[in-house]
C-alpha positions, -999 to 999 in steps of 0.1 A, spaced: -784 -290 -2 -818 -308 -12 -842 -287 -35 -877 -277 -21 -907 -292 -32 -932 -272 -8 -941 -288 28 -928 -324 35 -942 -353 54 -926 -376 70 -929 -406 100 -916 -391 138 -884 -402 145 -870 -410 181 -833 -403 175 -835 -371 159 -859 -356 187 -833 -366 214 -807 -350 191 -828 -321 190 -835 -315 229 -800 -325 236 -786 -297 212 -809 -270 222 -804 -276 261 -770 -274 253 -766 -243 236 -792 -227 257 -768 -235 285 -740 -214 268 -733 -178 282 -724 -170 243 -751 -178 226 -789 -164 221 -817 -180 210 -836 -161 181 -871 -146 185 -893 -169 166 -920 -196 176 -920 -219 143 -881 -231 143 -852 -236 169 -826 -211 164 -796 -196 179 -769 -173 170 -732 -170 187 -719 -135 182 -679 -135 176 -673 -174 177 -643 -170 148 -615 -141 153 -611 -120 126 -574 -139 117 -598 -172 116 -622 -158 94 -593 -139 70 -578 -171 67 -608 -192 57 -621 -165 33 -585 -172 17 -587 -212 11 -623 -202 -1 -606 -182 -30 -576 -210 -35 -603 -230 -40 -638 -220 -56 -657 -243 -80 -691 -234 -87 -716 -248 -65 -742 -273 -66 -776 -289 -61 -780 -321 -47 -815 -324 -72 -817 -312 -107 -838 -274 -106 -852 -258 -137 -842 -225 -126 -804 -217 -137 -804 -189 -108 -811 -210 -82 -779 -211 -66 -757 -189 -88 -723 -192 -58 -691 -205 -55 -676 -237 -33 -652 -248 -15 -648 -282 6 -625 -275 33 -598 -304 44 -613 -313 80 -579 -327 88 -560 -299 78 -541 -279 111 -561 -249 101 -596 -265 97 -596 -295 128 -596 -268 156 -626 -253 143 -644 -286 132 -632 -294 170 -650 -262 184 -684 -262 161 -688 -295 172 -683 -291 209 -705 -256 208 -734 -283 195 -723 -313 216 -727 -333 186 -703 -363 173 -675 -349 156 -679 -384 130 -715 -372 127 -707 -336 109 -701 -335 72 -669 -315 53 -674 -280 59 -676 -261 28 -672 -225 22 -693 -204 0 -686 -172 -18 -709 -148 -35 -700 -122 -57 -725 -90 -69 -757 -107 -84 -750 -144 -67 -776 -156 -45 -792 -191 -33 -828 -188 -38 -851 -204 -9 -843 -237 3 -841 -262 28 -814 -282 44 -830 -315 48 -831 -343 30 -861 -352 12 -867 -380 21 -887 -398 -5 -858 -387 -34 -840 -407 -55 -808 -397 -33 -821 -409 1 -807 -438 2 -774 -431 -9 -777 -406 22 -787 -432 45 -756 -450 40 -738 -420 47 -755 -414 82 -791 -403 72 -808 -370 74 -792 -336 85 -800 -324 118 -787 -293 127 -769 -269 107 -738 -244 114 -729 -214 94 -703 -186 99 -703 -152 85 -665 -144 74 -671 -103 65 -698 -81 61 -714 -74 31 -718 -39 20 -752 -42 4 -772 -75 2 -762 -106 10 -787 -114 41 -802 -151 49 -839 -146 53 -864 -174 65 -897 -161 51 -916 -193 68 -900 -177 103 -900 -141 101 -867 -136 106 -838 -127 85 -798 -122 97 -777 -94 81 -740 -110 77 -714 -101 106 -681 -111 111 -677 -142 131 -714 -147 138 -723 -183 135 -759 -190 131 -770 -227 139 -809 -239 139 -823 -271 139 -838 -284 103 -857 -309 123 -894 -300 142 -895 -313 178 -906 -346 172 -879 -352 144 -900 -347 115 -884 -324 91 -892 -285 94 -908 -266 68 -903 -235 84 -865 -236 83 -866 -226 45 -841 -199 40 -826 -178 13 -791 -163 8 -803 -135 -7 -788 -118 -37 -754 -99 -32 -758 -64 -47 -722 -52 -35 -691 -61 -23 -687 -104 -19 -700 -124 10 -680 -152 23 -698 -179 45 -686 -215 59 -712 -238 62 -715 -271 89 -740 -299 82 -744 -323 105 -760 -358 99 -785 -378 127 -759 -409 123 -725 -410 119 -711 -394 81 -672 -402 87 -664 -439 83 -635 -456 102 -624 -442 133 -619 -402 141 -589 -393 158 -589 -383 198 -582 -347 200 -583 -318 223 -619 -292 222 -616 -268 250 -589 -288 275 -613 -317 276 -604 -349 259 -629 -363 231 -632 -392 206 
């Protein structure tokens, strides 16, 4: 995740406003899914998209797992992002069908979306405010380029509920989602005309009991896999 340095500029870009109207007029097509009450962002949330069983399982290769995480830009504060990570084996049998069904839900490229990781955070963990985007004037950009450019959209699951803390809040938006099993929340980091979006800066706010467990989907406006991706099976229909 890139560090923010207040509002970004940045030049309009074609592709990633297609991607955009293409993603929201699918998932506003989807009986599941809602869109969120708020003007400055595009944001949706999908109410039960993991089983319980999916979601015990994933909290488990989080804990096989767990490193502590990291920023993609140096930050002076040493609480910035105080969690746990895990990057999840997208070809694994247990991880592929849900790779498979994230990406469907979004009607994105499979080859587009980067490793899910999963995230855990204990009592006094948090990830202060930040945004998803790539920054685009950073020393890292074009090592990102290479690896299919700046993150579109963004998936994340809630795997348990939290018993006290533990919420992502956009303060930019207004909104803030407590976590519930199974929920996936997904929102655009892009504004309409592909620029990226201030507004979507969030926080994982600070755990103050019990451990929250997330997974976390990033997808990129160009393809991130290189080589071929396998053909394989998302919801009967045949995709490549």
């Amino acid at each position: 995740m890139s560090k923010n340095i207040g509002r970004v500029s940045g030049t309009p870009s074609p592709n990633r406003a297609r991607i955009g109207r293409e993603v929201v007029a699918k998932l506003e097509n989807n009986p599941h899914i809602r869109r969120a009450k708020v003007e400055n962002a595009q944001m949706f949330t999908y109410p039960d998209f993991l089983s319980e069983a999916e979601c015990d399982m994933l909290v488990a290769l989080i804990e096989a797992a767990a490193r502590p995480s990291t920023l993609l830009a140096m930050h002076e504060d040493p609480e910035f992002r105080t969690s746990s990570s895990t990057d999840l084996d997208r070809w694994s049998e247990e991880i592929w069908p849900i790779d498979d069904r994230i990406a469907n839900v979004l009607g994105l490229p499979p080859a587009n979306a980067e490793t899910m990781q999963g995230q855990r955070y204990t009592p006094g963990q948090q990830f202060r405010a930040h945004c998803d985007y790539f920054h685009e004037g950073a020393e890292y950009w074009d090592k990102m380029v290479e690896y299919g450019g700046q993150r579109t959209w963004t998936a994340m699951i809630y795997l348990n509920e939290v018993d006290e803390g533990g919420a992502t809040w956009f303060p930019r938006a207004g909104v803030r989602f407590k976590p519930r099993k199974g929920l996936m929340l997904i929102w655009n980091n892009m504004m309409e005309d592909g620029t990226p979006n201030y507004d979507t800066l969030h926080e994982g706010m600070r755990v103050l009991e019990g451990t929250k467990y997330i997974v976390t989907k990033w997808f990129r406006e160009n393809a991130w896999i290189r080589g071929h991706v396998p053909t394989y099976y998302a919801g009967g229909e045949q995709r490549t």
